[in-house]
N, C-alpha and C positions, 0 to 999 in steps of 0.2 A: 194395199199394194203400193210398191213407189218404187219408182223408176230410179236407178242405183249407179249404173257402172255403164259406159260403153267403152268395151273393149275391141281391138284392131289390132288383128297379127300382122305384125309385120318384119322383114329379115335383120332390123337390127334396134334393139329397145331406144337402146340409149343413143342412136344416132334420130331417131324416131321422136323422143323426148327434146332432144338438143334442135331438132328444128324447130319445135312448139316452142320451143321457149322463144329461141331469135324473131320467127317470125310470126306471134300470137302473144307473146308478151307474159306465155303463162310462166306460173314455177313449177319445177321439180319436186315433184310432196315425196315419192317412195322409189329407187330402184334397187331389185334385190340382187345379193351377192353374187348371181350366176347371169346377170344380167338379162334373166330372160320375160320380167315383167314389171313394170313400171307404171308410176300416175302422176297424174298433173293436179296442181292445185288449181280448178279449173272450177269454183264456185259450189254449189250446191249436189251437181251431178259429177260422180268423177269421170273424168276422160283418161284409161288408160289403155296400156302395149302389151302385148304379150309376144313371146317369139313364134314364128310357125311352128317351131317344134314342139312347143306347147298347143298351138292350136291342130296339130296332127296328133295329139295322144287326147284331147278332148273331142274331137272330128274325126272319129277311126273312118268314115267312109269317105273325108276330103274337103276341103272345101274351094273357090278360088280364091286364091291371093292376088290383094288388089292390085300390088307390085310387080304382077306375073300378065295382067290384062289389058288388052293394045287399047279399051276405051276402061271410063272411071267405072266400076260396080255401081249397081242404081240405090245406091244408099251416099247420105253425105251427114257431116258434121255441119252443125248451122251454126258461127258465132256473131255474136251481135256487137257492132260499136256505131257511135255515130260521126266515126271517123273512117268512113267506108274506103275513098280515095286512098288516103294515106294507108291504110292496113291492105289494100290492096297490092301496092305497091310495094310494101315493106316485104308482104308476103312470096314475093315474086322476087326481088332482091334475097330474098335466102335460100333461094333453091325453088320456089314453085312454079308449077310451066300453068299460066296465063290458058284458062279455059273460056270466059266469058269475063269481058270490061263493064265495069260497074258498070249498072243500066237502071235508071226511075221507073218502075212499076206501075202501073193504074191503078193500085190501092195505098199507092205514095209509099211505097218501101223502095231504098236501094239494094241491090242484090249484085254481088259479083261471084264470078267462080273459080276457085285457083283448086290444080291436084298437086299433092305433097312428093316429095321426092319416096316415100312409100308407099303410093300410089292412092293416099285418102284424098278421096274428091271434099273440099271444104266450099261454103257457102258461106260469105261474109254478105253482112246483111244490116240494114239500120233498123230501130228495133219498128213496129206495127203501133200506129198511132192510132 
């Protein structure tokens, strides 16, 4: 077994895509012609999009949209730099609303929390020494 894809519906791929890129530094690997699914070249694991309307014909009984919910879903993207400050910051400069200010850890990790303008809760983090 190996751990492959995390996918995230949400209401618009490529607007979903074009924030990862500004404010994560990622690339663009794939969006398809109907724009309703997309990836990022996002390292080993891919991180991609799919439109709700995809995830309501794979979810025939529903699911919540994270874009639809007044707090973030209890699930997050974890990425790692050791430039925690500045990715915080950057992140916030492109649309994300400022969940929790970098903060030092008692197991000496930094951790911050920014949710995306499609409602993905992300967790910036410097990597676990």
């Amino acid at each position: 077994m190996k751990f492959g894809y995390t996918i995230i519906y949400v209401s618009d791929v490529p607007s979903s895509i074009a924030f990862f890129e500004n404010a994560f530094g990622f690339r663009k690997k794939f969006v398809d012609d109907s724009g309703t699914y997309g990836e990022l070249d996002s390292g080993e694991t891919i991180l991609s999009f799919a439109a709700h309307s995809l995830g309501e014909a794979n979810l025939p009984h529903g699911y919540v949209a994270a874009d639809s919910a007044e707090k973030p879903l209890g699930i997050e993207i974890a990425l790692i730099t050791d430039e925690i400050e500045a990715a915080h910051q950057k992140a916030v400069a492109a649309g994300a609303i400022e969940i929790a200010a970098p903060k030092a850890k008692p197991w000496g990790q930094i951790i911050s929390y920014v949710r995306c303008p499609d409602g993905t809760l992300v967790e910036l983090c410097t990597p676990i020494s």
